[in-house]
Backbone as CSV, one residue per row, in Angstrom:
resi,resn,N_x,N_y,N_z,CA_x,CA_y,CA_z,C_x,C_y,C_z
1,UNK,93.486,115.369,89.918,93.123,114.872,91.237,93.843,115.723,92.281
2,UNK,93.054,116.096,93.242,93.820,116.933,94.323,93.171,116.651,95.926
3,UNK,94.149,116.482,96.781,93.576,116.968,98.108,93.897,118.063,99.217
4,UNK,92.893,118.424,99.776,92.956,119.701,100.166,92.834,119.534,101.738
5,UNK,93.508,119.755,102.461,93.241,119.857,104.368,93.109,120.983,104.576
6,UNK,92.254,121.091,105.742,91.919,121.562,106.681,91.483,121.933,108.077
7,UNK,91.238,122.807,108.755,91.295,122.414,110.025,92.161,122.413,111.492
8,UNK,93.339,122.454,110.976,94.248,122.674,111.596,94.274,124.241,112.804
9,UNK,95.097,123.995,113.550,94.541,124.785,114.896,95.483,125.132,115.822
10,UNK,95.561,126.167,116.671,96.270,125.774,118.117,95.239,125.320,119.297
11,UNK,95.517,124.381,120.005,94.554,123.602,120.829,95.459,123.442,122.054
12,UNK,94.841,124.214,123.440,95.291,123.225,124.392,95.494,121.906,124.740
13,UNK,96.281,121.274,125.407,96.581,119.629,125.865,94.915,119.201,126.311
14,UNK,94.602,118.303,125.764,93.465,117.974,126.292,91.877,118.291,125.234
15,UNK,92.227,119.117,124.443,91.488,119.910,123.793,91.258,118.911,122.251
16,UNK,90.260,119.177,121.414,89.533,118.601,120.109,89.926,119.178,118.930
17,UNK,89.909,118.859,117.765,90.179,119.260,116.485,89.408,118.197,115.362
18,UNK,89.074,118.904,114.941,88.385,117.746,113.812,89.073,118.715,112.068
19,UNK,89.660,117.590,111.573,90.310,117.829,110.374,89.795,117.668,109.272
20,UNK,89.710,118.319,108.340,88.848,117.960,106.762,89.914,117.527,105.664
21,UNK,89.376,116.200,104.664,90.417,116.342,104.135,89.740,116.162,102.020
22,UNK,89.206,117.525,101.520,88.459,117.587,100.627,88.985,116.761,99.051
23,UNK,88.640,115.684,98.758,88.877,114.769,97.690,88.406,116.166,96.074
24,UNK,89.468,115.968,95.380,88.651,116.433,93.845,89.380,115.531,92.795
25,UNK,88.193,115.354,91.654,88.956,114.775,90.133,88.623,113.036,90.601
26,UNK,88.109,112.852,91.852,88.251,111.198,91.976,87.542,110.985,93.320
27,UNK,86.768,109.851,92.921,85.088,109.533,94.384,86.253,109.104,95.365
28,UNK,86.831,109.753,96.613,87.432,109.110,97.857,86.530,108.100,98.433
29,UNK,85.443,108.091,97.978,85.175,106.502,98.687,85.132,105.151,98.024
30,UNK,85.942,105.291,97.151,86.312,104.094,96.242,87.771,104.029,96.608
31,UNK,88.350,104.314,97.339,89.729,103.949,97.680,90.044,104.361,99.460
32,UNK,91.373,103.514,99.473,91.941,103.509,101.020,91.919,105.448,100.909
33,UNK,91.844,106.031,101.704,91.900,107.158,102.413,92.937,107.002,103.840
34,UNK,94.446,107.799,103.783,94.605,107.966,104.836,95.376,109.331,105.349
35,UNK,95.280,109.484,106.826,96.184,110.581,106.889,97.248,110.579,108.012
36,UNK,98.517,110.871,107.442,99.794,111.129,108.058,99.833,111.943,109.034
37,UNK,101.094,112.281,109.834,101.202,113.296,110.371,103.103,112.996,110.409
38,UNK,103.468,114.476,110.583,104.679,115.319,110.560,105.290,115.669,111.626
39,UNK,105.769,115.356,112.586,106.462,116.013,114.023,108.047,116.697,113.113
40,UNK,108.163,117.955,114.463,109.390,118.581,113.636,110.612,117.629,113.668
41,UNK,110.947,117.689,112.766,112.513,116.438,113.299,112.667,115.521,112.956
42,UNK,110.823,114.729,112.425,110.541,113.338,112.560,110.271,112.844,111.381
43,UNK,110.225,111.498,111.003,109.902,110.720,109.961,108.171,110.995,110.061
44,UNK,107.533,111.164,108.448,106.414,111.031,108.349,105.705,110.121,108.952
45,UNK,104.489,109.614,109.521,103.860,108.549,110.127,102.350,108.705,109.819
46,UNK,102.129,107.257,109.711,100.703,106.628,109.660,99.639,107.024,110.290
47,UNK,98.787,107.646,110.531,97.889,108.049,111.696,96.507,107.301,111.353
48,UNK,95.949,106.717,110.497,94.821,106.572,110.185,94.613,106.092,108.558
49,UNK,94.004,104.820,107.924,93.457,104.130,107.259,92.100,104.303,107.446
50,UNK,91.454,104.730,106.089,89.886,104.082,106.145,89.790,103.407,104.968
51,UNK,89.339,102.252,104.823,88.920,101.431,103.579,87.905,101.807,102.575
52,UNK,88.031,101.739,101.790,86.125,101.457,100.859,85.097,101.653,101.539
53,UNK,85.180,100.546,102.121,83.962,99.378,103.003,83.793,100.503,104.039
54,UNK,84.246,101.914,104.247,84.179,102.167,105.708,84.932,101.928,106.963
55,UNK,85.223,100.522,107.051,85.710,99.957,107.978,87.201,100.461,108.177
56,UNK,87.999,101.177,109.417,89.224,101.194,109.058,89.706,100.453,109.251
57,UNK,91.223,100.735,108.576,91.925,99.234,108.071,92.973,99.160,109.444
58,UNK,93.194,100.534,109.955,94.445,100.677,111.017,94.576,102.425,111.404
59,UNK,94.837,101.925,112.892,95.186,103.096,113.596,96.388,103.459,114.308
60,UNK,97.474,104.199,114.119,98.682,104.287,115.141,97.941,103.824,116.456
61,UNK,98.740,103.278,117.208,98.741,102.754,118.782,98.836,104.047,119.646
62,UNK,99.386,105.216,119.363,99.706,106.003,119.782,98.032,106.977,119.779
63,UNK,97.267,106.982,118.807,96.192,107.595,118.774,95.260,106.812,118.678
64,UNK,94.927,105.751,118.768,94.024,104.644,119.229,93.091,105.080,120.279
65,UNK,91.495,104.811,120.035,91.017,105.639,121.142,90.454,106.907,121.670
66,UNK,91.134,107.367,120.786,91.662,108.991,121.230,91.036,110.094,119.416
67,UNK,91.415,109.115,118.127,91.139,109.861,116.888,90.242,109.072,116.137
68,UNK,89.414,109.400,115.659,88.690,108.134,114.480,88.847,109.164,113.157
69,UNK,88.891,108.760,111.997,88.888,108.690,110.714,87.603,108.382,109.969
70,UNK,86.706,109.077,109.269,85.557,109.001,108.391,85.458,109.574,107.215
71,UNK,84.171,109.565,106.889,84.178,109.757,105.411,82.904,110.114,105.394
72,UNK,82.625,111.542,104.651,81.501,111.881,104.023,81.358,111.937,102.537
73,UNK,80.546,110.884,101.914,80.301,110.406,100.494,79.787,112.025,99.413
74,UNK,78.860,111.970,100.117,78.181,113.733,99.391,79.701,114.448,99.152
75,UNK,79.996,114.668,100.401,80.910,116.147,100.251,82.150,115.692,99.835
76,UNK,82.481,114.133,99.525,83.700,113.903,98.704,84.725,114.175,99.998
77,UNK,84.424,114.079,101.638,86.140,114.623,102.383,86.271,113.418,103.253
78,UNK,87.723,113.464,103.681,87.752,112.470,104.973,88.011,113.146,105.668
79,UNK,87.336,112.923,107.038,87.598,113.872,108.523,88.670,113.220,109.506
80,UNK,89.510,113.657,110.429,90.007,112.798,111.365,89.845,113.892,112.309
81,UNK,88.861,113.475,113.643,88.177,114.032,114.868,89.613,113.703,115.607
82,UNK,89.811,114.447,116.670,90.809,114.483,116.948,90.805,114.501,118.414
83,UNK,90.604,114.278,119.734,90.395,114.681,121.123,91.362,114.047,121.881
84,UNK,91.108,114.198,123.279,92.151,114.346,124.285,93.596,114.558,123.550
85,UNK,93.489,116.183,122.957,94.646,116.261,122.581,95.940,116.529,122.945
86,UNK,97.250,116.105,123.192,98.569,116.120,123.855,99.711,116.770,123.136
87,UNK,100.535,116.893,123.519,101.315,117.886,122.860,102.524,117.106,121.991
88,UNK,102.481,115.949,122.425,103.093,115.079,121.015,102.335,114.794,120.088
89,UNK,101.322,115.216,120.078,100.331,115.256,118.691,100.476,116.290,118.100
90,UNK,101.473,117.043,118.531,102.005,118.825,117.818,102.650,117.942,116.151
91,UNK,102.005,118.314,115.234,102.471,118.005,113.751,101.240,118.239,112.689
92,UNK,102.633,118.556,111.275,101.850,118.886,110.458,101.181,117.398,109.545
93,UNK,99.581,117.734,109.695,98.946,116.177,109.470,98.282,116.512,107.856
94,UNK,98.747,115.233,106.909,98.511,115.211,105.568,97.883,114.490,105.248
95,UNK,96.730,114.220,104.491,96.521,113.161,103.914,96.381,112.752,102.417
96,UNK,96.413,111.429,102.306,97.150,110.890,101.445,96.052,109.818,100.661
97,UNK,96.243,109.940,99.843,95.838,108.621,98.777,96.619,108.017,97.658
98,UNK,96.874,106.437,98.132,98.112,105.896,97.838,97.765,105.268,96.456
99,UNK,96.561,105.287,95.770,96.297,104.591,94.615,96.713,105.693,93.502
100,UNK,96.785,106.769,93.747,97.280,107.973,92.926,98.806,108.643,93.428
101,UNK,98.816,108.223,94.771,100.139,108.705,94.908,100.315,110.278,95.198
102,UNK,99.146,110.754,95.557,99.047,112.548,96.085,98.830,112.599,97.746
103,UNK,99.338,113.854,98.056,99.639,113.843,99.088,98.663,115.665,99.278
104,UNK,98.085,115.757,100.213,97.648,117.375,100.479,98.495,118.108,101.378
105,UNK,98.238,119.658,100.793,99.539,120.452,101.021,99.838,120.456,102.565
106,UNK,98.781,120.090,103.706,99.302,119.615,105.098,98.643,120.560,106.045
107,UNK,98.087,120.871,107.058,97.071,121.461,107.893,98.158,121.501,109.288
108,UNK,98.656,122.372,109.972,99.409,122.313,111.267,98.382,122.425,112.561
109,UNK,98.778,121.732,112.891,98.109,121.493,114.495,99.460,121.331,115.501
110,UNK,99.256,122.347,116.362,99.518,122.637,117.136,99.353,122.518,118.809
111,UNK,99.633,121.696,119.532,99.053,121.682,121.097,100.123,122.150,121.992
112,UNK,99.481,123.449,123.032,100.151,124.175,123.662,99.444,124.342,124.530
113,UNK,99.641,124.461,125.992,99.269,125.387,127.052,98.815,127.122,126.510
C-alpha cells in the first residue's frame, strides 16, 4: 500500500493549488482519507477528513471555506483544492490513511510574494 502527493507549488498570497494524493495496493474510497500539513517549527496538523460516504468528517477552522477535500473513485486519488492562499499555509502537506497507518512522502507548498 502506498501514497503518493502531489502538486505542491510556489503560489502567491491569495493564489490556488490543487493537491493530488494517488492511493495504490488499497480502494481509498473505502476508508477515511486525510491530509496533514507541516509548518517549519510546528507540530503536524489536521487539515482535512473525507469519509467513505464522501461526506467530510472535518475541516481545520483555520482552512474552512477556503480548502475542500475530494475524491476521485476511477483514478484511486484524494485532491485538496486549495485557494485564497496565505502565507501561513506555507507547509509541507501529507496525506494520510489511518486504517493502515501510511503516511505520503509530503508535497511543499509554498506562499510568497
Amino acid at each position: 500500500v502506498q501514497l503518493v502527493e502531489s502538486g505542491g507549488d510556489l503560489v502567491q498570497p491569495g493564489g490556488s493549488l490543487k493537491l493530488s494524493c494517488a492511493a495504490s495496493g488499497f480502494s481509498a474510497s473505502n476508508y477515511i482519507m486525510s491530509w496533514y500539513r507541516q509548518a517549519p517549527g510546528m507540530e503536524r496538523e489536521l487539515v482535512a477528513d473525507l469519509h467513505p460516504s464522501t461526506v467530510p468528517i472535518k475541516y481545520a477552522g483555520s482552512v474552512k471555506g477556503r480548502f475542500t477535500i475530494s475524491r476521485d473513485i476511477a483514478k484511486n486519488t484524494v485532491y485538496l483544492q486549495m485557494n485564497d492562499l496565505q502565507a501561513e499555509d506555507t507547509a509541507v502537506y501529507y496525506c494520510y490513511n489511518r486504517a493502515f497507518g501510511i503516511w505520503g512522502q509530503g508535497t511543499l507548498v509554498t506562499v510568497s510574494p
